[in-house]
Steps between C-alpha positions, in 0.01 A plus 500: 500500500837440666734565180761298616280214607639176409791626272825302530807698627841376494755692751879481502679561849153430610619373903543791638583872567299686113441191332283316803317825540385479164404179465281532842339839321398283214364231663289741685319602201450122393797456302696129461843560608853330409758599690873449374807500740805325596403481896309187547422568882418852383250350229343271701446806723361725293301241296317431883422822556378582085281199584310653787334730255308180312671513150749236355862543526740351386924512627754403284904531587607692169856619455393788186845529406430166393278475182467098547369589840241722384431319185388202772288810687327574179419123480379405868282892477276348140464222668352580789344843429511552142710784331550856728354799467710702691870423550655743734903472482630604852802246565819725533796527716754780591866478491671883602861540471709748327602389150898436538372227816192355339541148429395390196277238595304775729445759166425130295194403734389804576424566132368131466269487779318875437554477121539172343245367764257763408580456051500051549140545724362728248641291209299168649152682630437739174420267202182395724411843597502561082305198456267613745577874379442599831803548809678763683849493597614675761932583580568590836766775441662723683586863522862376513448461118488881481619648802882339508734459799863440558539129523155412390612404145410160492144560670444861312634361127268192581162684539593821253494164214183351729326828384618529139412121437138602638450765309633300120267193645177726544535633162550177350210348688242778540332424215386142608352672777757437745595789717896528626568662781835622677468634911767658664517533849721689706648315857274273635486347873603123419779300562657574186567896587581407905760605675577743799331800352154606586255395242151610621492828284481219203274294260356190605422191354151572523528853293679331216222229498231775480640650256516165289094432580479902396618441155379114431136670593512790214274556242538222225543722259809711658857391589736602779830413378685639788496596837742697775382438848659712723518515911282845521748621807873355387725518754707814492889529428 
């Protein structure tokens, strides 16, 4: 039996690029999907094309730097599905800019979209996972939280505290038989890493959402708690 059949999965940034992906790999094997973003044409997009693959989906326009807004997701997703199973916090943004020119309200929601969104999400979704004593989290990372780069300090110093805040939540919640998990990709071909250089030699959405069916498909009794996904040919410098 399908072990994802007809488990509830709640995806942040879920309209596109990673977090669409995702969502479209879960419903694939049967899951329920909620998709999170702040597009509304790009939800209503992506919740047609989830729908196509017969499970129920439900869009909601979620700002997670906003813990009323996702307090209201939390509500609308037990009402209509019940309490998740899987919560898979992708929502982040980039701002690049050396520090002396970095404005302060780029470094600001750079950390509160990838890291706030990611701790106020969690915060809502786990006390039914311990009821249930049963849930895996998944952070989508980055290998900018280890590998850093010269005006990449918002975006690295966000996901290097995305991975350290997955590793303290699995140990605190391991024991109720939820599993934590942190995966760090390197570049990926969305819209979020465009611009005039050549990106084929990269990731794509598709790998990173492999990799999350990978490790929500392990044994029951094992844990992945992190991941580094890696384009197997980089481009050269």
């Amino acid at each position: 039996m399908n072990k994802l059949a007809n488990k509830v999965a709640v995806i942040t940034g879920g309209s596109k690029g990673i977090g669409k992906a995702i969502a479209l790999a879960l419903s694939r094997e049967g899951c329920h999907i909620v998709i999170a973003a702040r597009s509304e044409d790009g939800l209503k997009k992506a919740e047609r094309d989830i729908s196509k693959t017969g499970v129920k989906v439900l869009s909601a326009k979620v700002d997670v730097r906003k813990m009323k807004d996702v307090e209201s997701l939390a509500r609308k997703v037990e009402q209509r599905l019940g309490s998740p199973h899987i919560l898979i916090n992708n929502a982040g943004i980039g701002r690049f800019a050396e520090v002396a020119k970095m404005k302060e309200e780029d470094f600001r929601s750079t950390l509160e979209t990838n890291l706030f969104g990611a701790f106020f999400c969690t915060k809502v979704f786990l006390p039914g996972m311990i009821h249930r004593k049963e849930g895996h989290i998944i952070n989508i990372a980055s290998l900018a939280g280890k590998n850093t780069f010269a005006s990449g300090s918002a975006y690295c110093a966000s996901k290097h505290a995305l991975i350290a805040f997955s590793e303290c939540l699995m140990m605190e919640v391991r024991h109720h038989n939820i599993k934590v998990t942190a995966i760090c990709p390197g570049t990926v071909q969305t819209d979020f890493s465009s611009g005039s250089r050549d990106k084929t030699w990269a990731l794509t959405s598709e790998d990173v959402s492999k990799a999350v069916l990978d490790v929500l498909t392990t044994s029951g009794g094992s844990l992945i708690s992190a991941v580094d996904l890696r384009p197997l040919r980089p481009q050269k410098r």
